[in-house]
N, C-alpha and C positions, 0 to 999 in steps of 0.2 A: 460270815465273810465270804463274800463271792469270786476271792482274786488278790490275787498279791503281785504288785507293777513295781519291780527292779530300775536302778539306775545303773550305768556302766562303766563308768570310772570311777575308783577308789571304790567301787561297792562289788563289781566281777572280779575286775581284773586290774592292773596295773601295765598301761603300755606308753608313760610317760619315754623312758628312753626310747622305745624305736620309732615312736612320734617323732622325737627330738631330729634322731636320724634322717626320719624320710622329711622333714619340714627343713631341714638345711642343705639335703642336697635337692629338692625343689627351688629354696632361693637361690641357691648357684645357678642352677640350671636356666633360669627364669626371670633371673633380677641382676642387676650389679650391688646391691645391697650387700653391704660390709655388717650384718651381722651373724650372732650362732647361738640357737636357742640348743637350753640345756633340761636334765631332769627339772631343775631347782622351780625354772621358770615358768616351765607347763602346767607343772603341780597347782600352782598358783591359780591357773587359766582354767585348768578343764571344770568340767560342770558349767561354765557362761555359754553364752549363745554363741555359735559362729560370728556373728557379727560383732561382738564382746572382743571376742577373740582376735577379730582381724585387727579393731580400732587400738589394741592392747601393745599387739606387735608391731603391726607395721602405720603406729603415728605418723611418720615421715612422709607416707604416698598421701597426701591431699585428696587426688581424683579420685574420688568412691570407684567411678569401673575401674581403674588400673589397679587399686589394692583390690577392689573384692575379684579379678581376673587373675592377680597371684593370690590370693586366698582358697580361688579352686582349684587351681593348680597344686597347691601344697594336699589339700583334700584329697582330689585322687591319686597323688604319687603319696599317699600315707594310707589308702586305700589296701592298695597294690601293694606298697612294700609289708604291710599285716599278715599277708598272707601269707607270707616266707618268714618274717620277723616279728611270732604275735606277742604281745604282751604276756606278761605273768598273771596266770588266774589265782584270785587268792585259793585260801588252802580250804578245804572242803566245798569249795561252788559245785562243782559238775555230780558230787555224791549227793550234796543236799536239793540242789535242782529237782535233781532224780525224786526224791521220795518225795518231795511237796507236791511236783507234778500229779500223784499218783494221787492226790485228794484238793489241789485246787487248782483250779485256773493260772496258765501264771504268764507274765507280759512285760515288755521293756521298755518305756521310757525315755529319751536322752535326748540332750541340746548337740549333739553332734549330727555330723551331716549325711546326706543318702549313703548306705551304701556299709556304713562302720558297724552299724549293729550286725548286720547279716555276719560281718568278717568276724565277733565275736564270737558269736552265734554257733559257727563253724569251730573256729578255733579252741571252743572249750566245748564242742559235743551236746551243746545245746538244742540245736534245731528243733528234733521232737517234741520238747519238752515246753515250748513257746509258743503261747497260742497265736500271740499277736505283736507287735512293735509299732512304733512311732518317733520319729523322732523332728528335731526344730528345720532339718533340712527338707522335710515334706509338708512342716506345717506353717515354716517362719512364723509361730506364734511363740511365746515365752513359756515356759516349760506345765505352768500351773495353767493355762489352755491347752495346750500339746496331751496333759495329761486326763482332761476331760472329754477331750476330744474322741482320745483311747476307750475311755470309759463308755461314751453314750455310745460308740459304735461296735462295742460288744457287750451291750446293756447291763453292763454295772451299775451296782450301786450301793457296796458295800465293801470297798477296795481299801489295802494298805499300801503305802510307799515306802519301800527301802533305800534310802539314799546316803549320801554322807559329807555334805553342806547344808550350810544355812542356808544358800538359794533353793535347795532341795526342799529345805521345810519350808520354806516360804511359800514355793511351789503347791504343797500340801495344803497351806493353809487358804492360798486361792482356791483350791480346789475341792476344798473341802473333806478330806480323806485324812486319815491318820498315818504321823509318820512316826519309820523306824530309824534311827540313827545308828548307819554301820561306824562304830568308833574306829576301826580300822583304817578307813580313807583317808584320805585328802584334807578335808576340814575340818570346821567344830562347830559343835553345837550345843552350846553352854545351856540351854533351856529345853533340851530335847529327854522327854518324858521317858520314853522305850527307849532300848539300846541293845546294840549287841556288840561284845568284844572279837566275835568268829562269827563266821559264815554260818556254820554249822549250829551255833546258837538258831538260829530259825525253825529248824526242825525240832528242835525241844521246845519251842513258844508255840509252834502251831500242831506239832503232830504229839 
């Protein structure tokens, strides 16, 4: 194995509520839209594409520029509020990070947009530890290209995916890699072979 490529929601960290947060005072700021997204909702959402994501919430704006112009709107003011208000990392990420680093390659992943990995990145002490990222806001590809993408340009070719949806495997199975299913996230994955109940599970399957 030459590398192990991380997904970021339900599989780092958990930033469903101050998401919630900075994507509702974005639409006030930005919209006359009478609605209020909450943990329940996002949960639902995250892992899709940006573009998923916009068509998901805001049905109601017709015009592609006018939603996808509050859609980046909400992006960078969820950007910016991360950084004062990050997410919950789950519980052993930044320990086991640490030791896999010290024997493989290790890389990120995500249908989220420019700018969100780095704020993870930061906020759980990552940096060093990351060889590389990608995500669907640099590549507007769907995550099982996004993920090959990562690959050929740091000449993989013997890579595992950590994720915790079924779009995540699916991803895998474009791509041709083998996936792990964090059971902890967001989703399910009723036919996913490998698994791990804790973060920290990783480190006893690879070290």
């Amino acid at each position: 194995m030459d590398g192990i490529i991380f997904d970021v929601d339900g599989t780092l960290w958990d930033s469903t509520e101050p998401v919630a947060e900075a994507w509702n005072l974005a639409i006030r700021e930005n919209s006359s839209l009478d609605i209020s997204l909450n943990r329940r909702i996002l949960k639902g959402l995250f892992g899709k594409t940006m573009t998923e994501i916009g068509e998901a919430i805001f049905p109601m704006i017709e015009n592609i520029e006018e939603r996808n112009a509050l859609l980046d709107a909400c992006y960078n003011f969820e950007n910016t509020y991360l950084r004062n208000h990050p997410g919950t990392l789950y519980e052993g990420v930044t320990e086991t990070i640490k030791k896999l680093a010290g024997k493989y390659p290790l890389f990120i992943v995500s249908n989220c947009q420019c700018g969100y990995i780095e704020v993870v990145m930061e906020a759980a002490g990552l940096v060093p530890y990351i060889k590389d990222h990608l995500c669907f806001g640099e590549t507007q590809t769907p995550k099982g290209r996004t993920i090959c993408t990562l690959m050929e340009r740091n000449g993989l070719k013997d890579a595992v995916y950590v994720g915790d949806t079924q779009g995540d495997a699916d991803a895998c199975a474009e791509a041709g890699i083998p996936f792990i299913f964090a059971e902890f996230g967001f989703g399910d994955v009723p036919d996913a072979r490998v698994r791990i109940q804790r973060f920290a599970d990783l480190a006893k399957m690879f070290l």
